[in-house]
N, C-alpha and C positions, 0 to 999 in steps of 0.2 A: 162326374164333372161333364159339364157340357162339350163336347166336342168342338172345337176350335180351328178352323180353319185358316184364318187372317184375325191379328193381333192388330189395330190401326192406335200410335201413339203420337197423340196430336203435343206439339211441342218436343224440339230435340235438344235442349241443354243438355243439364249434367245428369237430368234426375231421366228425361224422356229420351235422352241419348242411353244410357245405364241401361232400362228397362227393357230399349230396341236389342244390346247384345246380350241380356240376360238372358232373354226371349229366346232370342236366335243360337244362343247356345244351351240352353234346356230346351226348346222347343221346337227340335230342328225340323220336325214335320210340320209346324205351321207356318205360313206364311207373316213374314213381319213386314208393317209396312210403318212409314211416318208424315210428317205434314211438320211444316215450318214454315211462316211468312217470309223469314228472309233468306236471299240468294246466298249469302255468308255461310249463313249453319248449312245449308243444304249442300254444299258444299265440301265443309266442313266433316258432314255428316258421311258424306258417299265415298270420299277417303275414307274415313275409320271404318266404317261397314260397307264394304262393294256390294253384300247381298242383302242388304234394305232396301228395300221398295221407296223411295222419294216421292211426294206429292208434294206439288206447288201450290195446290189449290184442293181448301179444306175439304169440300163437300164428295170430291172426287175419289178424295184420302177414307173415304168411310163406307161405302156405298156398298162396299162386299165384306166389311166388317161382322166377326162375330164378337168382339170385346174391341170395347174402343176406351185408349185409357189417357184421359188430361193431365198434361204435364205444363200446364203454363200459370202464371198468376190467377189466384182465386178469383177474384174481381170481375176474370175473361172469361169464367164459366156459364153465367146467364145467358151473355151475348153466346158463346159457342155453342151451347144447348139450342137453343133456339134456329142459329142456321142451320145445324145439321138434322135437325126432327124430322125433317121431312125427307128427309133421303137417307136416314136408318133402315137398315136388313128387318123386318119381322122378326122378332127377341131377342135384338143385339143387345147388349150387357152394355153398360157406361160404367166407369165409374172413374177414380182421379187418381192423384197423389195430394191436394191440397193437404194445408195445415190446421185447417179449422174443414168444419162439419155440419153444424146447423142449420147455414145458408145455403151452402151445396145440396143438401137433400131438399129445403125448400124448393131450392129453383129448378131440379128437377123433376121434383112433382107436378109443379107449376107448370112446366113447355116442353117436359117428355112425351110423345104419346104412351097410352097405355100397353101397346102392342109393346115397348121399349122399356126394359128392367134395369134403374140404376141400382148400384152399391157405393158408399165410399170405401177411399181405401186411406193410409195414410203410413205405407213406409218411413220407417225414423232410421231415415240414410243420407247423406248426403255429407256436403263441407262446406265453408264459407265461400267455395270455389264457385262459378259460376258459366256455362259456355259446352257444348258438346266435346270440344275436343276434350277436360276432364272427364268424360264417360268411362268407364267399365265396368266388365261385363262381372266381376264379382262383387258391386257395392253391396247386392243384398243379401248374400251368407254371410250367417249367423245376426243378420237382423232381424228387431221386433217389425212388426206391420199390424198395422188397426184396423181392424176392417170394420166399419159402421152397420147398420139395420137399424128399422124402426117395423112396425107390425105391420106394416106393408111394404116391405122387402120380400119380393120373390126365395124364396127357400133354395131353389135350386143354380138362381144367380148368385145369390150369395156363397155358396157354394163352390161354385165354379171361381167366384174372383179369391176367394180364402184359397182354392188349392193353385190358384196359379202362382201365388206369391208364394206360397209351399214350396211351390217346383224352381221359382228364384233361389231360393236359400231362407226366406223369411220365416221365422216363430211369428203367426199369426195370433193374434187375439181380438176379443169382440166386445163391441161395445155401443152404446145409443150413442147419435151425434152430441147431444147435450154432456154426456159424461167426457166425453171426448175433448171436447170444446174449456170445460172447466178442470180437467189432469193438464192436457198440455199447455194450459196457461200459465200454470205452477214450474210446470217443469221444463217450455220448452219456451213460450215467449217470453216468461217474467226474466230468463237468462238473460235475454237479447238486450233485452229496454235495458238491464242493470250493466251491460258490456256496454254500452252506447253510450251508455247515462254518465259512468264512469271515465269513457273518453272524453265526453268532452267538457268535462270539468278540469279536463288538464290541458298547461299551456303547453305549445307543439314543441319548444326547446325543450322546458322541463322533460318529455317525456325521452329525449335523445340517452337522457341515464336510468331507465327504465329496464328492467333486466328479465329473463326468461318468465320467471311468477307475472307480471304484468301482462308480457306478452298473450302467457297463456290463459291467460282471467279474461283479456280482453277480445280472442279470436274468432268469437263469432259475432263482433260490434261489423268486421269486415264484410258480413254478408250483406249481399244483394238489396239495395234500399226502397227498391220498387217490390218487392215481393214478400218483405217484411213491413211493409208500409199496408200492402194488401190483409196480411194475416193481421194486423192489429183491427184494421178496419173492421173486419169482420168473426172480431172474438170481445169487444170492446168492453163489458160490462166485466168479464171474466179477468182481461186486462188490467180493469182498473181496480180491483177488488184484491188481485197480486199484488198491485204496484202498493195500497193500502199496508199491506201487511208486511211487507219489504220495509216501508216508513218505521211501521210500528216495531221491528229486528232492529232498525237502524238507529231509532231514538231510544233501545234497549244500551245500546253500546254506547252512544253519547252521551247518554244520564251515567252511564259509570265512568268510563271516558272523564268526563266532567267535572265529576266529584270526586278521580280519584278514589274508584271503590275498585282496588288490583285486585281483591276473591272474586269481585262480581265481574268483573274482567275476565277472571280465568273460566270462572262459570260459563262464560257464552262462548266461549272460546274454545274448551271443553264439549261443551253441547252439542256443538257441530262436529269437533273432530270426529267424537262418537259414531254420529247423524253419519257422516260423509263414510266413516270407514263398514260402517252397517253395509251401507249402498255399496260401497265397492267389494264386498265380500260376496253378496247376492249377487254383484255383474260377474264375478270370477267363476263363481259357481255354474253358472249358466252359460259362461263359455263365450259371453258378451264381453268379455274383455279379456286380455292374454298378455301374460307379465310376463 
């Protein structure tokens, strides 16, 4: 791995707050530093970590960076590529936590210099929560994390961004943005649209007799609507193609539903339990989840 001297984590929520004390407690030789537009998180932030370096201003936050990692809405990444190109170290590493992948490598292909080796990444950590003071420093043991490449991805950055989420606690695994972009649309935005979609088709009394199963079907409708609003924008074909097949599950259930067909009821009802407990035997196994 490449030698690391200064970590710069632009954005200090829950995800770029998280990654500042993961950082700083696996990596207590390097330097952590972060960058936040607002006085609030900065704040915020300097409570929860006294020995994080603060920047108030981006370009400053990065200038002696050797991995500099985006933590903010995807949408912000072209614009942030773009200011800081010009004040990147000579083969400082980029790369993210976004939720999507495509466009991220587009864009910085696009307005990286060449001197400058992005990777993505994409930690599958976090909560509906939202805000730095949620940060700590264990969200990523025993999580999965994506690390993207395409055939021009430096070898030895990728490398270095794979082991550093290592050194968090994450099982890394690898993948093209494209494949990327079409697993987590199945399995991580098609959730959201369907926890959203299913709020709010209900009236706000009715839901006051709504009991824990509700609750917990609908918990991640709670997350952050600027930043799921972002990852739709930019997985969109992928999106809609879930959302297609979701219909086509749900007019399974209706035509029986409908007609009154109780085997073909229990049938799809059945199929899942199955489906679902498959999945949760594979997370047990892997130590991804603990009963």
């Amino acid at each position: 791995m490449k030698e690391l001297r200064q970590i710069t984590v632009i954005g200090l929520g829950l995800l770029g707050g998280s990654i500042s004390l993961a950082a700083m407690r696996s990596l207590p030789q390097v330097k952590v530093a972060g960058y936040s537009h607002r006085p609030s998180t900065r704040r915020k932030a300097k409570k929860l970590a006294p020995g994080l370096k603060i920047f108030n201003d981006l370009k400053a936050s990065v200038v002696s960076a050797d991995l500099v990692i985006l933590a903010t809405p995807i949408c912000t990444f072209e614009a942030m590529f773009k200011e800081i190109a010009d004040v990147l170290p000579h083969s400082c590493i980029v790369t993210d936590v976004g939720s999507t992948k495509v466009l991220p490598h587009k864009w910085a292909e696009k307005t990286l210099p060449e001197t400058i080796f992005y990777v993505g990444s994409h930690p599958i950590s976090g909560s509906e929560q939202r805000g730095v003071e949620f940060a700590r420093d264990d969200l990523f043991v025993q999580s999965l994390c994506i690390v993207t490449k395409t055939n021009k991805t430096d070898k030895e950055s990728l490398q270095t961004v794979a082991t550093f989420w290592s050194t968090l606690g994450c099982d890394v695994k690898f993948m093209s943005p494209k494949q990327h972009d079409k697993i987590l649309a199945s399995v991580s935005h098609l959730p959201h649209i369907a926890a959203a979609a299913m709020i709010n088709t209900e009236n706000i009394n009715d839901l006051k007799f709504a009991g824990k199963g509700f609750m917990d079907t609908s918990r991640i409708a709670s997350g952050p609507a600027n930043i799921w609003a972002d990852i739709f924008f930019t997985n969109t074909a992928n999106c809609v193609a879930c959302i297609d097949k979701l219909i086509t599950e749900l007019n399974k259930f209706k035509k029986a539903i409908k007609s009154k067909d109780k085997k073909q009821i229990e049938k799809l009802l059945q199929q899942a339990r199955n489906k679902r407990g498959a999945f949760i035997e594979y997370k047990l196994k892997r130590k991804e989840l603990i009963t």
